[in-house]
Wavefront OBJ file of the C-alpha trace (Angstrom):
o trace
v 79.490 -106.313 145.759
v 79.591 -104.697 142.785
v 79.000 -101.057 140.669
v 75.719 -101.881 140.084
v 73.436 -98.401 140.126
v 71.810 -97.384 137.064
v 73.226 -94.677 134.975
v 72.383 -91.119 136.250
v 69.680 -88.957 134.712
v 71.459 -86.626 132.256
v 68.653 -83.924 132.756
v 69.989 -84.229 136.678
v 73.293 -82.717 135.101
v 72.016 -79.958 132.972
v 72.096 -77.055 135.278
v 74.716 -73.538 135.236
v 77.733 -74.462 136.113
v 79.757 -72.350 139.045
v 81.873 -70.099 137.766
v 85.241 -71.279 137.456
v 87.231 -68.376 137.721
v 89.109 -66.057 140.543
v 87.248 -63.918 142.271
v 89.460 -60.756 143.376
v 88.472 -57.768 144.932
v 85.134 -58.209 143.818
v 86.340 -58.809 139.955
v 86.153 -62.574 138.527
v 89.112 -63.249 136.534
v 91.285 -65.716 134.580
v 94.235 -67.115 135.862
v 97.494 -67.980 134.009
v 96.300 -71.255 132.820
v 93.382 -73.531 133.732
v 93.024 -77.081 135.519
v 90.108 -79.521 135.089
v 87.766 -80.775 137.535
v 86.596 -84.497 137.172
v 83.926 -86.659 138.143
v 85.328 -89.267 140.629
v 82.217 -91.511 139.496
v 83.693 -91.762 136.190
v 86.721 -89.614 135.937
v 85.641 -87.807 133.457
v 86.886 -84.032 133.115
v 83.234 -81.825 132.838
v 84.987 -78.391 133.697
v 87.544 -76.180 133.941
v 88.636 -73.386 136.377
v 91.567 -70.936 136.511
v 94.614 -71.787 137.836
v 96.243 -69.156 140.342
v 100.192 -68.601 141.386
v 102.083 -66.117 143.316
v 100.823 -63.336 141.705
v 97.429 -64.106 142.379
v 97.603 -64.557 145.994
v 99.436 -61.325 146.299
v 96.780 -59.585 144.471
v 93.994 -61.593 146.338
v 96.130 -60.647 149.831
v 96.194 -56.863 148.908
v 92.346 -56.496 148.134
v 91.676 -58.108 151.379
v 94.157 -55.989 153.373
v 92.385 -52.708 151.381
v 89.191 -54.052 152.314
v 89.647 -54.903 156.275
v 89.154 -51.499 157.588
v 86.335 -50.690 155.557
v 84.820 -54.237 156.624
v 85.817 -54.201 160.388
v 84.187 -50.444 160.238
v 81.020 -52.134 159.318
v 78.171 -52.312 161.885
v 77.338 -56.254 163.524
v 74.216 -55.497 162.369
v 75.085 -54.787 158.842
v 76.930 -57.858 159.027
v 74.251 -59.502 160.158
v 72.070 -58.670 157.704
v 74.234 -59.288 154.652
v 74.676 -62.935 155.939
v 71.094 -63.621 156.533
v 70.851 -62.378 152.849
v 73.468 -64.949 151.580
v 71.936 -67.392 153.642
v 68.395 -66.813 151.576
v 70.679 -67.133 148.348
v 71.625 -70.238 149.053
v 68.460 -71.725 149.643
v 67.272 -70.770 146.446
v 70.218 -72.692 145.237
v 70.097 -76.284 147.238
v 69.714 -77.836 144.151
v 72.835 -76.169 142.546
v 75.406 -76.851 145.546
v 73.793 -80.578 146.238
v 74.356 -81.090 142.605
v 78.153 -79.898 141.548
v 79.092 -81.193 145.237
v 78.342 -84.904 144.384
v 79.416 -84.135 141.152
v 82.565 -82.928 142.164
v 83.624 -85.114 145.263
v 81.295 -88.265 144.240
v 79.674 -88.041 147.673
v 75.833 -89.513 147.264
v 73.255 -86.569 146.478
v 71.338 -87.399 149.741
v 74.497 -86.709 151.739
v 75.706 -83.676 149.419
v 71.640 -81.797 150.063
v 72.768 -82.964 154.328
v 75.729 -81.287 154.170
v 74.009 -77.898 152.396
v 71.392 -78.114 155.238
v 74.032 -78.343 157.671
v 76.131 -75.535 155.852
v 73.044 -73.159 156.144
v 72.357 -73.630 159.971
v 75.935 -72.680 160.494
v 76.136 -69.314 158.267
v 73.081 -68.305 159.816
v 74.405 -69.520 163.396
v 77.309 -66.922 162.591
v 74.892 -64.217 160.994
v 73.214 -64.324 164.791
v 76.400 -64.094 166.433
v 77.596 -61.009 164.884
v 75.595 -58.427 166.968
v 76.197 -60.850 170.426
v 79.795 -60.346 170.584
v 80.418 -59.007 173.968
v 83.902 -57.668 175.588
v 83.981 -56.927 179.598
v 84.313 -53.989 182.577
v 85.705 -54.118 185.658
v 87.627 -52.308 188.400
v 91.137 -53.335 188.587
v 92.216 -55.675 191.167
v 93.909 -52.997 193.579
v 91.179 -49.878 192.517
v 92.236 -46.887 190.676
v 91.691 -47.427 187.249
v 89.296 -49.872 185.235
v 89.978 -52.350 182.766
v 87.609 -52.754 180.033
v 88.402 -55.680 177.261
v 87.242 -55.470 173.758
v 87.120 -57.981 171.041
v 88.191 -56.748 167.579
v 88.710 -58.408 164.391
v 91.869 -60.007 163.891
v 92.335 -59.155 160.292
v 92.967 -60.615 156.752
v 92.347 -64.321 157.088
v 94.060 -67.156 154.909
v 90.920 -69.887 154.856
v 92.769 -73.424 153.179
v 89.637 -75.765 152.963
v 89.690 -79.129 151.708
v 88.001 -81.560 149.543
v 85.274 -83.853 151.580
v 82.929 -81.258 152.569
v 83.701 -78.935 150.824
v 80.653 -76.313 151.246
v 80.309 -77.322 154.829
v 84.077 -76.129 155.423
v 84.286 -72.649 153.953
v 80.973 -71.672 155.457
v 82.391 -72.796 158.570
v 85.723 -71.103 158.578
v 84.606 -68.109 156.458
v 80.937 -67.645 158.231
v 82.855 -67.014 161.268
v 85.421 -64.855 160.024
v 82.977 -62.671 158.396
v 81.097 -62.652 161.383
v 83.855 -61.207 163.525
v 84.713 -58.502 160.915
v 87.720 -59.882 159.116
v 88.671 -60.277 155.787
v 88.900 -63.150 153.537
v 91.795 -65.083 151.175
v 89.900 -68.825 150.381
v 92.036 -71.192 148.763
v 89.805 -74.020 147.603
v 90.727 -77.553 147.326
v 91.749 -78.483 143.862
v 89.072 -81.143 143.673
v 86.315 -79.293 144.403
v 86.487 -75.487 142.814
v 83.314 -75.185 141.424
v 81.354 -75.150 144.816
v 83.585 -72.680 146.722
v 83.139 -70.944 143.067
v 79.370 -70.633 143.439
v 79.760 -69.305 146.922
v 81.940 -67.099 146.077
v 78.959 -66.002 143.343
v 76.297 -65.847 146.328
v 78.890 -63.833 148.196
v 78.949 -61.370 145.424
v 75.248 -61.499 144.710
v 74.421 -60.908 148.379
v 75.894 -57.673 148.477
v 79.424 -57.732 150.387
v 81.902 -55.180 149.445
v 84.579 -55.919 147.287
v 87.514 -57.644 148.548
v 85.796 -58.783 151.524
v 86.392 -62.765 150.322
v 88.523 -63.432 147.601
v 88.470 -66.825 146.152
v 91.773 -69.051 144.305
v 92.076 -71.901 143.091
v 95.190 -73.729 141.974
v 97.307 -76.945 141.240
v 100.119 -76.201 143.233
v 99.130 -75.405 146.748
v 102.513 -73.935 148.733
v 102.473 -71.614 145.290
v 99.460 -69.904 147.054
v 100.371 -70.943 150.932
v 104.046 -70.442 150.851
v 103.868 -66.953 149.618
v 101.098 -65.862 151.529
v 102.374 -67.358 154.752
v 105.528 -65.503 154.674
v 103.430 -61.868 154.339
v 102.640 -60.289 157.595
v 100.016 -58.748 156.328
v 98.162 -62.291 156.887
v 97.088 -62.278 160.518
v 95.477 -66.033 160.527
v 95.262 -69.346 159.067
v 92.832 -71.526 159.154
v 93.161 -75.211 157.792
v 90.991 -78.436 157.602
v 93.278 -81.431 156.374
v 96.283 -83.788 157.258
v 98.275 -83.169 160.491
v 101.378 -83.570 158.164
v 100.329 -80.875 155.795
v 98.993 -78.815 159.160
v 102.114 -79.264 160.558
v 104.235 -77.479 157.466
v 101.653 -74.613 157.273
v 102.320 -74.089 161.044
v 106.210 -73.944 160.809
v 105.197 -71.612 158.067
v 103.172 -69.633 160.741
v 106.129 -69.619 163.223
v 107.988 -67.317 160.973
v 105.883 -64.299 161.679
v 103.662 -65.758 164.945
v 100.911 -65.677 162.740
v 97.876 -66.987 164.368
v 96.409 -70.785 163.465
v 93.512 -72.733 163.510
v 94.203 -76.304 162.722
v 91.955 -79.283 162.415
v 93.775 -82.293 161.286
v 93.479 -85.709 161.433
v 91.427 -88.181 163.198
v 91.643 -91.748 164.316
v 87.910 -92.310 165.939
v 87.311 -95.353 168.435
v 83.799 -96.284 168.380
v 83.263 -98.339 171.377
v 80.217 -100.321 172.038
v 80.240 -101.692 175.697
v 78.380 -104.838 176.757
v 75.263 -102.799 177.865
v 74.937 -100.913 174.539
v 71.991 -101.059 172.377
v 73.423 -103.270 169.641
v 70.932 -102.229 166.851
v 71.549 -98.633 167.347
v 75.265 -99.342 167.641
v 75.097 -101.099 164.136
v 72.601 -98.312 162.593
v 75.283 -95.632 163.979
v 78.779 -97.356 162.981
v 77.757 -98.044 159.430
v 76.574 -94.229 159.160
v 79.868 -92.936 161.067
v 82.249 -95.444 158.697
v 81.023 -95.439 155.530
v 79.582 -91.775 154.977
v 81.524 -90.402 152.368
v 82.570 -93.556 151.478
v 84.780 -93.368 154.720
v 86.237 -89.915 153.747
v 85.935 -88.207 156.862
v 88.042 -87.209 159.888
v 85.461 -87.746 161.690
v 84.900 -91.503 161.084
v 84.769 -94.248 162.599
v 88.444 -95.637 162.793
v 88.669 -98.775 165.381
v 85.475 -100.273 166.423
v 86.048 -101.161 169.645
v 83.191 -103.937 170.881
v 83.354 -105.891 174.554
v 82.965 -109.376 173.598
v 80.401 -110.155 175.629
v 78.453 -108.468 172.531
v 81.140 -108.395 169.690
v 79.630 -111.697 167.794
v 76.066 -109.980 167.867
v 77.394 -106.933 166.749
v 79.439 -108.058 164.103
v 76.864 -110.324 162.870
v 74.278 -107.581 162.028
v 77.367 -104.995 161.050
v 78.027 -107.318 158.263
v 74.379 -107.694 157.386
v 74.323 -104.425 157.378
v 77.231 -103.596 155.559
v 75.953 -106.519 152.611
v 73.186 -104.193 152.047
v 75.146 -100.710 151.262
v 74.464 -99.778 147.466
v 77.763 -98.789 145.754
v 77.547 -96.292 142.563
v 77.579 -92.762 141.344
v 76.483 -90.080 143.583
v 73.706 -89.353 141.474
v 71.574 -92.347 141.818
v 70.186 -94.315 144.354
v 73.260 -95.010 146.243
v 74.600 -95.545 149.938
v 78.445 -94.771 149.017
v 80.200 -93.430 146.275
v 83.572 -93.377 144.960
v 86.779 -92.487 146.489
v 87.853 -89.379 145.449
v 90.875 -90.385 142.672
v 92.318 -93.230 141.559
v 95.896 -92.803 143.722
v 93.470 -92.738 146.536
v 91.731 -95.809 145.733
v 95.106 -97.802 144.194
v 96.459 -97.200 147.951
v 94.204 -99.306 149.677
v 95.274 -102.629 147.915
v 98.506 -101.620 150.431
v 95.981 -100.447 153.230
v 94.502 -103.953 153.183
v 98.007 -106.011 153.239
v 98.849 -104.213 155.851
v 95.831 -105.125 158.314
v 95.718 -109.215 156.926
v 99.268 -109.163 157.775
v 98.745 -107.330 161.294
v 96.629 -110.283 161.878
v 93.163 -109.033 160.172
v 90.596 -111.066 158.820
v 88.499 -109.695 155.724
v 85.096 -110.544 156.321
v 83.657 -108.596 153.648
v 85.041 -106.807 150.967
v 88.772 -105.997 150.515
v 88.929 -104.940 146.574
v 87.956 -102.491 144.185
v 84.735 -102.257 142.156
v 85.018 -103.396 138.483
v 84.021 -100.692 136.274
v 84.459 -97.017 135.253
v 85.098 -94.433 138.433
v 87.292 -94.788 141.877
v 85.258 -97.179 143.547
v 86.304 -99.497 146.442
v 83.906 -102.274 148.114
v 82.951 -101.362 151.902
v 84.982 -103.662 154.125
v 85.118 -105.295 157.235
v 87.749 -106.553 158.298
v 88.352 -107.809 161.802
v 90.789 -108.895 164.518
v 91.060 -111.065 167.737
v 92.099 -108.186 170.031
v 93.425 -104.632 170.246
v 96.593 -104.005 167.717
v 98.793 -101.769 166.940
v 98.286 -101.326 163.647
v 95.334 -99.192 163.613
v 96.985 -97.100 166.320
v 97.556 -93.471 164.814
v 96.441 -94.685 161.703
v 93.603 -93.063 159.818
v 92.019 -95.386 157.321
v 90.304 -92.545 155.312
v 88.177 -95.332 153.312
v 85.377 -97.472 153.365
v 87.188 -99.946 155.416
v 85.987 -100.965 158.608
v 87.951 -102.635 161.408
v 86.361 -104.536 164.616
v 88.267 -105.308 167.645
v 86.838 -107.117 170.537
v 87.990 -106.297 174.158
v 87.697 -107.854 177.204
v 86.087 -105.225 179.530
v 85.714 -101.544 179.792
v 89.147 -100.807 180.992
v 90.774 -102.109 177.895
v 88.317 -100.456 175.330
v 89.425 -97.275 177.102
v 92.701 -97.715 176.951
v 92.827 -99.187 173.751
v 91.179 -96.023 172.294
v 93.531 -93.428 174.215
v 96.307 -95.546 172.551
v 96.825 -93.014 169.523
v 98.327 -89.295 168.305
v 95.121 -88.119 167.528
v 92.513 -87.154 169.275
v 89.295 -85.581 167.244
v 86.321 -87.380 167.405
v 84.803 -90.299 169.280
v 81.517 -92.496 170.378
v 80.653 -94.649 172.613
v 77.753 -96.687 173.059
v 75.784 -97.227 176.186
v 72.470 -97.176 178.013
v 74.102 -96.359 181.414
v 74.240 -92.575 181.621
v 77.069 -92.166 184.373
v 78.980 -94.409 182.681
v 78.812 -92.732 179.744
v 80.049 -89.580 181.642
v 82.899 -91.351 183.115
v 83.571 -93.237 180.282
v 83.859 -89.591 177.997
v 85.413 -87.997 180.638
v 88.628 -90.220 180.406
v 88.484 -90.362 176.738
v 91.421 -88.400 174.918
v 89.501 -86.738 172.399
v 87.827 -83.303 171.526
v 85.009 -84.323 170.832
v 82.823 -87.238 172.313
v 79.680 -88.552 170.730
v 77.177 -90.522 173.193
v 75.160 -93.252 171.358
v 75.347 -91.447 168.345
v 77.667 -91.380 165.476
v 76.804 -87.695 164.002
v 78.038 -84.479 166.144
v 78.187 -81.677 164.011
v 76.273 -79.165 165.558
v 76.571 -74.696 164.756
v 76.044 -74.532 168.557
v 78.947 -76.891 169.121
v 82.729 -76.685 169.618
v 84.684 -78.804 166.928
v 87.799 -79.901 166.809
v 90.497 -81.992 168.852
v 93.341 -82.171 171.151
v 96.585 -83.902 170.596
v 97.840 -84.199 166.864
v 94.508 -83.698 165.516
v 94.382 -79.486 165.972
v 94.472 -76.349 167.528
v 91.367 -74.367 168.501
v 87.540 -74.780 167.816
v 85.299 -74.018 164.991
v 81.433 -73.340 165.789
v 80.254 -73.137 168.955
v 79.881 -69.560 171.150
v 83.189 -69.228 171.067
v 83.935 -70.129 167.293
v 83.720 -66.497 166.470
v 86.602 -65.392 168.642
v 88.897 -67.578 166.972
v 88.874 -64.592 164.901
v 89.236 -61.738 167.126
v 91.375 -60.677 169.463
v 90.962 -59.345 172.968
v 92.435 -55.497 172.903
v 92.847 -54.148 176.737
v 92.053 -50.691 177.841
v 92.799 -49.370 181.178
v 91.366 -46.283 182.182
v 92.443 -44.074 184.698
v 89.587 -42.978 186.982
v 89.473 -40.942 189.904
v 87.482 -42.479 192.204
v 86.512 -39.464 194.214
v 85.239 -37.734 191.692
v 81.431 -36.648 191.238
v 80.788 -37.649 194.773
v 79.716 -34.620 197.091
l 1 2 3 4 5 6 7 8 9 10 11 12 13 14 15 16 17 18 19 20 21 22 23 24 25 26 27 28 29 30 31 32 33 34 35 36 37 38 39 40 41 42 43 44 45 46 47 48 49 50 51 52 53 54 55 56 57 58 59 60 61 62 63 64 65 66 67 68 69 70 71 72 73 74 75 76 77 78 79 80 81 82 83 84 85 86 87 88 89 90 91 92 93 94 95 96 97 98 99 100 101 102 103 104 105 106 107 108 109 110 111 112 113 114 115 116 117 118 119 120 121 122 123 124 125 126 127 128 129 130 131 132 133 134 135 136 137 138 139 140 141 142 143 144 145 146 147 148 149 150 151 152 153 154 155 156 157 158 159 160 161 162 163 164 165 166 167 168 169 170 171 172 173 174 175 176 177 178 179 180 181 182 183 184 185 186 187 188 189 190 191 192 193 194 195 196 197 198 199 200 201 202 203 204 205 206 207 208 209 210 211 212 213 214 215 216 217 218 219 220 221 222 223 224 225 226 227 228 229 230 231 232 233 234 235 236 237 238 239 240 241 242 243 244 245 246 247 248 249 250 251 252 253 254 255 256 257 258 259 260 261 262 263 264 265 266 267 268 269 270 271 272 273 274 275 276 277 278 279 280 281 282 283 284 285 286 287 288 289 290 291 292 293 294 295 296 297 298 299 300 301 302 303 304 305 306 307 308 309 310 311 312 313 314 315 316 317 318 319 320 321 322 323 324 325 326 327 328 329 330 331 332 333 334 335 336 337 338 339 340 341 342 343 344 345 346 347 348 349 350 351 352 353 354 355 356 357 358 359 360 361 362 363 364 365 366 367 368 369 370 371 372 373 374 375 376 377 378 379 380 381 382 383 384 385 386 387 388 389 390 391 392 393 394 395 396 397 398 399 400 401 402 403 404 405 406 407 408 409 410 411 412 413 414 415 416 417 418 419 420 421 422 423 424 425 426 427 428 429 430 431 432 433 434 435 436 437 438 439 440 441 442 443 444 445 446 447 448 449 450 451 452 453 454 455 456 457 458 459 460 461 462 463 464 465 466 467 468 469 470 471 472 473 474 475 476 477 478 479 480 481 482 483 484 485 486 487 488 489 490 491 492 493 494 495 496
């Protein structure tokens, strides 16, 4: 397999660039220096943005602290309204955000306009929400006074997003916080500026008051973190990455019981059990695995199949797999690269460590020849369960098959891990599917299906993959905070 794809259209790339600075308190401005953004596809440098330090994310901290009263005074309507207006300027810019994403993270354009689609339905999800935020009344247990519950912003939120999806994750995160009536420090990934940068414009543009979100970029990331973290004027975090980076950030958070969100790593069994449709298994596992060219905590990990359908399976996975069109994002392609060079140099390790756990490459196994970060898909496959893939997430287009003898040891093959995010399983018997989910040790379960993401559902995981949920009804009060009230009454009173 082989970097094949023609050369993109130039005229595809000749569109305004993001800006590239830091926004702060409504005011875009240079940083101390600058840091370039490159095309994975070719690792070229086509921009640059401004680099933040300390000082920014003081300054970026105290426009968001000025702003939160003003903000949290706002009406859910207002809210409302200004996010269903920011929602309208981004669909006049699909085109824009589809474009600098691939360009940026070297996903394929098809997937970059997905993810944009799937951005909007969650900001205006969270634009909806804003006036449907309910507290609750009631008598107290013993009589004599009532209590009444509230829910009220939490306050100045520190929003770390990462890389992979990278407009999916700040509309996420920040949709919900804006929703609730808090304010807004983003620190973008250093890969991807320029899209957070162009929300950040639409943001603006829409009409928000200044110092409502406040964007930074930088080079250095505990520069930004580390000092912001230790200021108890912060009052949450929110992160999408690594549990070992997740877990820093929340010894960080200890200091001053600062509140967290975390959703970290994944290490998703996709189990096909000997009644599954194996077509639709195959169709799903090669989307789950190799979207984003594998770059996804959500992905497809171990593929756990009962052998009573494993050769089947892993016949037409391969044929499958044969067909996937490797190239830059802006062509014709099925994946793209990974995202740098030190992440595609790792996997030459990745793969001697399965072939010597006992795994056979079937397909695969190297890196493309050619300009950009580009690694083959791979399959590679084993004779049983192992160890090896056991708490380890492959982030990469690298596929690994394990064939088990009956249900109980898929199960307990897939519970065997730290994580516990996302996972499938495939099956045309609906109460076994139910039991089957039930016992499964993750957050998130997807039935004959290997794409969950839903605004009306909860994400994240248990275990070492996270704390709390994103989305869902309840996504919004991961940003607020239930204040109590209890009010004297006497109960006699106004009755004749």
């Amino acid at each position: 397999m082989t970097n094949n794809s023609p050369q993109p259209d130039q005229t595809a790339l000749n569109f305004k660039q993001p800006e590239g600075r830091l926004f702060i308190a409504g005011q875009w401005r240079d940083g101390p220096s600058s840091f370039g953004v490159s095309n994975p596809a070719n690792g070229a440098e086509f921009a640059r943005v401004s680099n933040s330090g300390e000082n920014e994310a003081l300054e970026a901290l105290g426009a968001a602290v000025a702003a939160q009263d003003g903000w949290r005074s706002v009406s859910p309507r207002k809210r409302a309204e200004l996010m269903h207006r920011l929602h309208d300027l981004m669909l006049e810019r699909e085109d824009d955000f589809a474009r600098i994403m691939t360009m940026e993270s070297g996903k394929p354009l098809t997937e970059s306009r997905a993810e944009f689609k799937l951005s909007c339905d969650f900001l205006r999800w969270f634009a909806e929400q804003s006036a449907h935020v309910h507290g609750s009344y009631s008598a107290a247990s013993n009589g004599g006074f009532r209590i009444m519950v509230a829910k009220q912003p939490i306050g100045p939120c520190l929003l770390i997003t990462p890389w992979n999806f990278p407009l999916l994750m700040i509309v996420r995160k920040g949709g919900a916080a804006l929703a609730a009536g808090c304010t807004l420090v983003v620190k973008s990934a250093q890969e991807t500026p320029l899209t957070c940068g162009l929300f950040a414009e639409l943001v603006q543009q829409a009409g928000f008051p200044d110092g409502v979100m406040n964007l930074l970029h930088t080079t250095d990331s505990s520069s930004i973190s580390g000092p912001l973290m230790a200021d108890k004027r912060i009052k949450k975090v929110s992160f999408t990455g690594s549990t070992r980076v997740g877990s820093i950030l929340m010894e960080l958070a200890a200091k001053n019981i600062t509140d967290c969100s975390m959703e970290l790593g994944g290490d998703g069994p996709f189990i096909v059990l000997d009644d599954a449709d194996v077509d639709l298994a195959v169709e799903q596992a090669v989307i789950c695995k190799f979207r984003n060219a594998g770059q996804a905590c959500v992905a497809a990990n171990r593929i756990i199949v009962d052998k009573k359908v494993e050769g089947e399976f892993t016949e037409k996975f391969l044929a499958a797999v044969r067909e996937l069109k490797v190239g830059d994002g802006m062509t014709n392609v099925d994946v793209g690269p990974m995202i740098s060079a030190r992440q595609r140099d790792r996997l030459g390790d990745t793969i001697a460590s399965l072939t010597s756990a006992g795994g056979e490459v079937m397909i695969g196994g190297t890196p493309v020849d050619g300009a950009g970060y580009f690694f083959n898909p791979t399959v590679v496959r084993f004779e049983g369960p192992n160890d090896v893939m056991c708490s380890n997430e492959l982030f990469a287009p690298i596929a690994t098959i394990f064939p088990v003898k009956d249900t109980l040891e898929a199960l307990t093959f897939a519970n065997t891990s730290d994580f516990g995010l996302a996972s499938y399983v495939f099956t045309q018997n609906v109460s076994r599917a139910i039991t089957f989910g039930e016992r499964l040790e993750f957050g998130m379960v997807g039935v004959n299906r290997g794409i969950m993401a839903d605004p009306a559902a909860p994400f994240g995981g248990t275990k070492a993959s996270g704390i709390g949920r994103e989305a869902g009804h309840d996504g919004i009060y991961e940003f607020m905070e239930d204040k109590y009230i209890a009010l004297t009454v006497d109960e006699d009173a106004g009755v004749a």
